[in-house]
C-alpha positions, -999 to +999 in steps of 0.1 A: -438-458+310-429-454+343-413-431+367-377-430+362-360-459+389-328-443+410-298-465+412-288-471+448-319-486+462-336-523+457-370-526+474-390-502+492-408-467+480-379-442+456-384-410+454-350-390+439-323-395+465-346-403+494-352-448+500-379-461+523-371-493+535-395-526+541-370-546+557-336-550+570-325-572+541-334-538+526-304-520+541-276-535+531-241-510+517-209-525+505-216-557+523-225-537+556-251-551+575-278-518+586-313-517+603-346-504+587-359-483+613-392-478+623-398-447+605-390-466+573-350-455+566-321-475+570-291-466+596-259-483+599-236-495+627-217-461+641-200-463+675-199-423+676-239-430+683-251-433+715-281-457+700-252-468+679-270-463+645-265-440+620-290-428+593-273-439+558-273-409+528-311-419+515-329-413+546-359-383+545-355-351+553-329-339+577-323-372+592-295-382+565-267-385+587-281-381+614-276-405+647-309-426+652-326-413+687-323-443+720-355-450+726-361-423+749-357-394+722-329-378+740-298-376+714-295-342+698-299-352+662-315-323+651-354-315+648-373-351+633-402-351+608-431-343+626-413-319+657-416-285+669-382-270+666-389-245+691-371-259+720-398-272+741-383-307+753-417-315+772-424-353+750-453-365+740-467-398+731-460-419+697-459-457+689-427-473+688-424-507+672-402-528+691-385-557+681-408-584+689-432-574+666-455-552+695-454-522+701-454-499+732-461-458+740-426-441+741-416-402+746-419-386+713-424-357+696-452-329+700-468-309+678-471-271+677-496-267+700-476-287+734-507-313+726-493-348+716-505-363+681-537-378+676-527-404+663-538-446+664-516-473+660-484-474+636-497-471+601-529-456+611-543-425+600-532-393+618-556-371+630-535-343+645-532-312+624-496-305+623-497-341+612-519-335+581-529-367+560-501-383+575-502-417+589-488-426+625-449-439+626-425-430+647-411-404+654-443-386+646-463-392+614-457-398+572-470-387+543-500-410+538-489-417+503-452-425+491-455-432+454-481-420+426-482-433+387-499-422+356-503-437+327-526-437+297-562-430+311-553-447+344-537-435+380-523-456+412-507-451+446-490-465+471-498-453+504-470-451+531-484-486+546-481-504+518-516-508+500-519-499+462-550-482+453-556-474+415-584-456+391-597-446+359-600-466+327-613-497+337-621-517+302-599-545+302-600-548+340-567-529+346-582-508+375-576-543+391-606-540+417-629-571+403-643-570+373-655-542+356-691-520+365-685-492+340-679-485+307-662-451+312-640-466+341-635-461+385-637-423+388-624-428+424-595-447+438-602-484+447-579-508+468-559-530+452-533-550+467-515-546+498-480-551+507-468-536+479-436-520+473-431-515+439-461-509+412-464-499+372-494-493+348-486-499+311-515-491+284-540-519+294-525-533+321-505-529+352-478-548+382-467-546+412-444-562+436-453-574+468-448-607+483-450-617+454-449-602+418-485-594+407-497-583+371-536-575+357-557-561+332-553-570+296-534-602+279-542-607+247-505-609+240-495-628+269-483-599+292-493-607+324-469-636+322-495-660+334-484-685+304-515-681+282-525-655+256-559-641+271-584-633+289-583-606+305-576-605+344-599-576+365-577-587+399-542-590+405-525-626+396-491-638+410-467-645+387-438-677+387-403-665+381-369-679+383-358-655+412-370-624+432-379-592+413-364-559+424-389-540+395-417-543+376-425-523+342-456-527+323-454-516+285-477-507+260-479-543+250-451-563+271-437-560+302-403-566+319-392-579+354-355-565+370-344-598+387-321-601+420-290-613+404-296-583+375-309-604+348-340-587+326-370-609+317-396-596+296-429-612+284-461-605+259-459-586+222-422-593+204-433-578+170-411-553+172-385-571+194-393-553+225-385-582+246-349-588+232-352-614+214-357-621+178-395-616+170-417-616+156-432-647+184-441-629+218-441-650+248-465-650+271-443-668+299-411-646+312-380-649+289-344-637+301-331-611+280-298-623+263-263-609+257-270-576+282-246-574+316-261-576+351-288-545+354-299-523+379-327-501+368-351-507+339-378-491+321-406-498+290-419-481+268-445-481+241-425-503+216-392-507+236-372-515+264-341-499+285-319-509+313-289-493+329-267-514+337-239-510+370-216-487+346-245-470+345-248-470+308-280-472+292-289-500+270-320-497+247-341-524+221-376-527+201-389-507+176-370-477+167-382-460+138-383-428+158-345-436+173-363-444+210-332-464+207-305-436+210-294-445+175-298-437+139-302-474+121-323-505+118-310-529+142-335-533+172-313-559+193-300-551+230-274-522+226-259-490+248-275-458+241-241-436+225-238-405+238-248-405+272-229-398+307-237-423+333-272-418+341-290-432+370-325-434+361-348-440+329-381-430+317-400-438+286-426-428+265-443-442+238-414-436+209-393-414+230-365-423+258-353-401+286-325-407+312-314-387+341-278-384+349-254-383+379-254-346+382-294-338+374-293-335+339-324-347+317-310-362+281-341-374+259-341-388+219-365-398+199-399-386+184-401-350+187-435-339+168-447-327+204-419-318+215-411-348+243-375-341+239-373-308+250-361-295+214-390-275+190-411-295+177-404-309+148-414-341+123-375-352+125-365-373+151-340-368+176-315-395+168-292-393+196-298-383+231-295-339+239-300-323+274-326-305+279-323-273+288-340-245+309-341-273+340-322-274+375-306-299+388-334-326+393-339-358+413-370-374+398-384-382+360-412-396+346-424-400+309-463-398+293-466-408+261-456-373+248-447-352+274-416-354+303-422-344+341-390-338+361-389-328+401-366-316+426-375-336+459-395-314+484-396-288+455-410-276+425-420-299+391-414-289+352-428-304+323-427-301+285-436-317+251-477-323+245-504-301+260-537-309+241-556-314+272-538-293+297-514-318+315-492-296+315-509-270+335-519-246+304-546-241+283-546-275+266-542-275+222-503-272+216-468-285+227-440-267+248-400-277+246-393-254+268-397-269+306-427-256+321-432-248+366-461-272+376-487-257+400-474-284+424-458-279+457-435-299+475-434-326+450-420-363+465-433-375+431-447-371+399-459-397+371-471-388+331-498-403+317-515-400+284-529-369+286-530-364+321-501-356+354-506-365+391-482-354+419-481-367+450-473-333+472-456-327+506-486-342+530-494-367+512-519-357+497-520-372+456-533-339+425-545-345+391-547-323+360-552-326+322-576-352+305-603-368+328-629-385+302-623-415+322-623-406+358-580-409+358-582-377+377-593-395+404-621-368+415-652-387+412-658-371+379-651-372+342-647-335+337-613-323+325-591-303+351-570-272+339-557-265+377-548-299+398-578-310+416-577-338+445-576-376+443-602-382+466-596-419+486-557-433+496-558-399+518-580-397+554-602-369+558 
């Protein structure tokens, strides 16, 4: 129910190929020590450097290796986010965090206009126009946002400094702003949690990581992982583990926690085995998964549960009575998906499974009456995983209940299967298997809900479209949204 988690990267904000750091522990590459900069990528010991860093393969934009600047600015590196490329070399001011913790006024970049940015201290909103919504970091400024998540008549964020803000249906509490004040939900995005680097909504309830790992909203069946069945939770409640999390994934009923050392826990509804054990008992305290390898991505969906594991193969268990498990029988027990490359990334719907592979290929299975697998729609279900065709290469995926959203980073969005209320940019009543061009631009991420898609575009700035009858278009209304419209709130101005 989430979007799809790229291999390569622990903590910190994904999006495709690109990894924002939190941390130096962060930063770490075949036992190499690195640094996360200030402007949120990691770099890696190179003598060649001057500053004697090097940006690793994940950083943003056109700073993948790339030397990191002294702290003066002066190594040619190429143009930074945030620059004017034109050749004036007259600095301006930013805020460079130094290693004490303060911070002081170094030479940095300019914008368009020879003016410095208007910008307050790091991680505050940028007021400069070349900046847009951005927020301050050095060199220049971020988009205020890094992450954005749909899911069944809900949407949150994470902004760039770490907060989670989240809206729309708010009847179990799963907004996560204090108890509910209306029926028909938060029609605007509320603050949620800070420090957060990792976050997931499932159908009535969604987690997050931050210091801690953090789930609310509804537990009738124990999935908060609190220990009790019930009630529900309006606010965000820690949660006791055996080790560190490195992802979160709220299901339609259960959820499931990636640990450090690779081992999968899940927790609430087992009727249908989703936690991987034998059901039909749920439990409403975290359980490890038995007989799977060590893991490093993981997904949920409706009724089931997937991992990849470091061979990147795909494992898949729960209910599969539409084959969400990548195969044609009865068992519903931990098992790889057959018939798959090595994929690095998973996303799931509610009876449907989709992974993305090594070269940017999309392979889904499963239900297929909408057409969420990319194939014509059909009452049949699609037993064993197929590519879908009519895409690019891609670097992100995420998966509504029935329809699939996949992005190239910086770029352009598709998505296919169910359209009855226009979330996939068309008049809303039918289905498409063939991929459909969002009216998106410069997509960092997308995430699927049930009837609705957000993007989170170039500046920062997070769009809506589709089904709005509870506010989860985040515009302060409940009127549906052919076009994308804007989430008023995580953005300044």
């Amino acid at each position: 129910m989430a979007v799809g988690a790229l291999l390569g990267a622990s903590l910190g904000c994904v999006s495709g190929s690109v990894f924002q750091c939190e941390q130096a522990e962060d930063c770490q590459d075949h036992g190499t020590n690195g640094v996360c900069q200030p402007d949120g990528y990691c770099s890696f010991p190179d003598d060649t450097c001057p500053s004697g860093q090097r940006y690793g393969d994940l950083a943003g934009g056109s700073l993948a290796g790339q030397c990191v600047p002294t702290a003066g600015g002066t190594e040619d590196t190429g143009p930074l986010p945030g620059t004017d490329d034109s050749g004036d070399d007259e600095p301006g001011t930013s805020t460079i965090a130094l290693d004490d913790g303060t911070t002081t006024d170094e030479a940095g970049p300019t914008d368009s206009s020879g003016e410095p940015p208007a910008c307050g201290g790091l991680g505050e909103p940028c007021c400069d126009g070349s900046c847009a919504e951005g927020v301050c970091a050095p060199p220049g400024c971020v988009p205020c946002t890094a992450w954005v998540e749909a899911d069944e008549h809900e949407g949150c964020a994470i902004r760039s400094d770490g907060e989670l803000w989240c809206w729309g249906e708010d009847e179990a509490g799963q907004v996560g702003d204090g108890p509910p004040l209306d029926p028909l939900g938060v029609w605007q995005p509320a603050p949620v949690l800070e420090g957060v680097i990792w976050a997931d909504i499932g159908a009535f309830h969604a987690c997050a990581l931050a210091e801690l790992p953090y789930c609310w909203g509804r537990n009738e069946d124990g999935q908060l992982g609190l220990g009790m069945e019930g009630p529900d939770l309006p606010m965000p409640a820690p949660l006791d583990l055996p080790e560190p999390l490195l992802a979160i994934e709220a299901g339609g009923f259960h959820t499931c926690g990636l640990g450090d050392s690779g081992m999968v826990y899940c927790w609430g509804r087992n009727v249908d085995d989703q936690l991987g054990i034998p059901g039909p008992e749920g439990s409403a305290w975290p359980e490890p998964v038995p007989d799977l390898p060590s893991m490093v991505a993981l997904d949920t969906g409706g009724f089931h549960t997937c991992a990849i594991d470091e061979g990147s193969q795909a494992w898949c268990w729960g209910r599969n009575d539409f084959g969400q498990l990548g195969r044609e029988d009865d068992t519903t027990g931990p098992a790889p998906v057959l018939g798959l490359p090595p994929v690095r990334a998973l996303a799931l719907g509610d009876y449907h499974g989709c992974a993305l592979d090594m070269g940017g290929e999309v392979w889904c299975w499963g239900r297929n009456n909408l057409s969420q697998t990319g194939q014509v729609a059909s009452m049949e279900p699609v037993w064993v995983p197929v590519v879908v065709e009519g895409l690019p290469p891609v670097d992100g995926l995420s998966s509504g209940d029935d329809h699939v959203c996949a992005w190239i980073d910086g770029g352009e969005a598709w998505c296919w299967g169910n359209d009855g209320a226009g979330q996939l940019g068309l008049p809303g009543g039918g289905s498409m298997a063939s991929p459909v061009e969002m009216p998106f631009t410069a997509v960092s991420v997308v995430g699927a809900g049930r009837a609705h898609t957000c993007a989170t575009e170039g500046d920062g700035r997070i769009v809506c479209l589709g089904d709005n009858a509870f506010g989860q278009l985040g515009d302060g209304t409940t009127q549906d949204a052919p076009r994308p419209v804007s989430v008023a709130g995580p953005c300044p101005g």
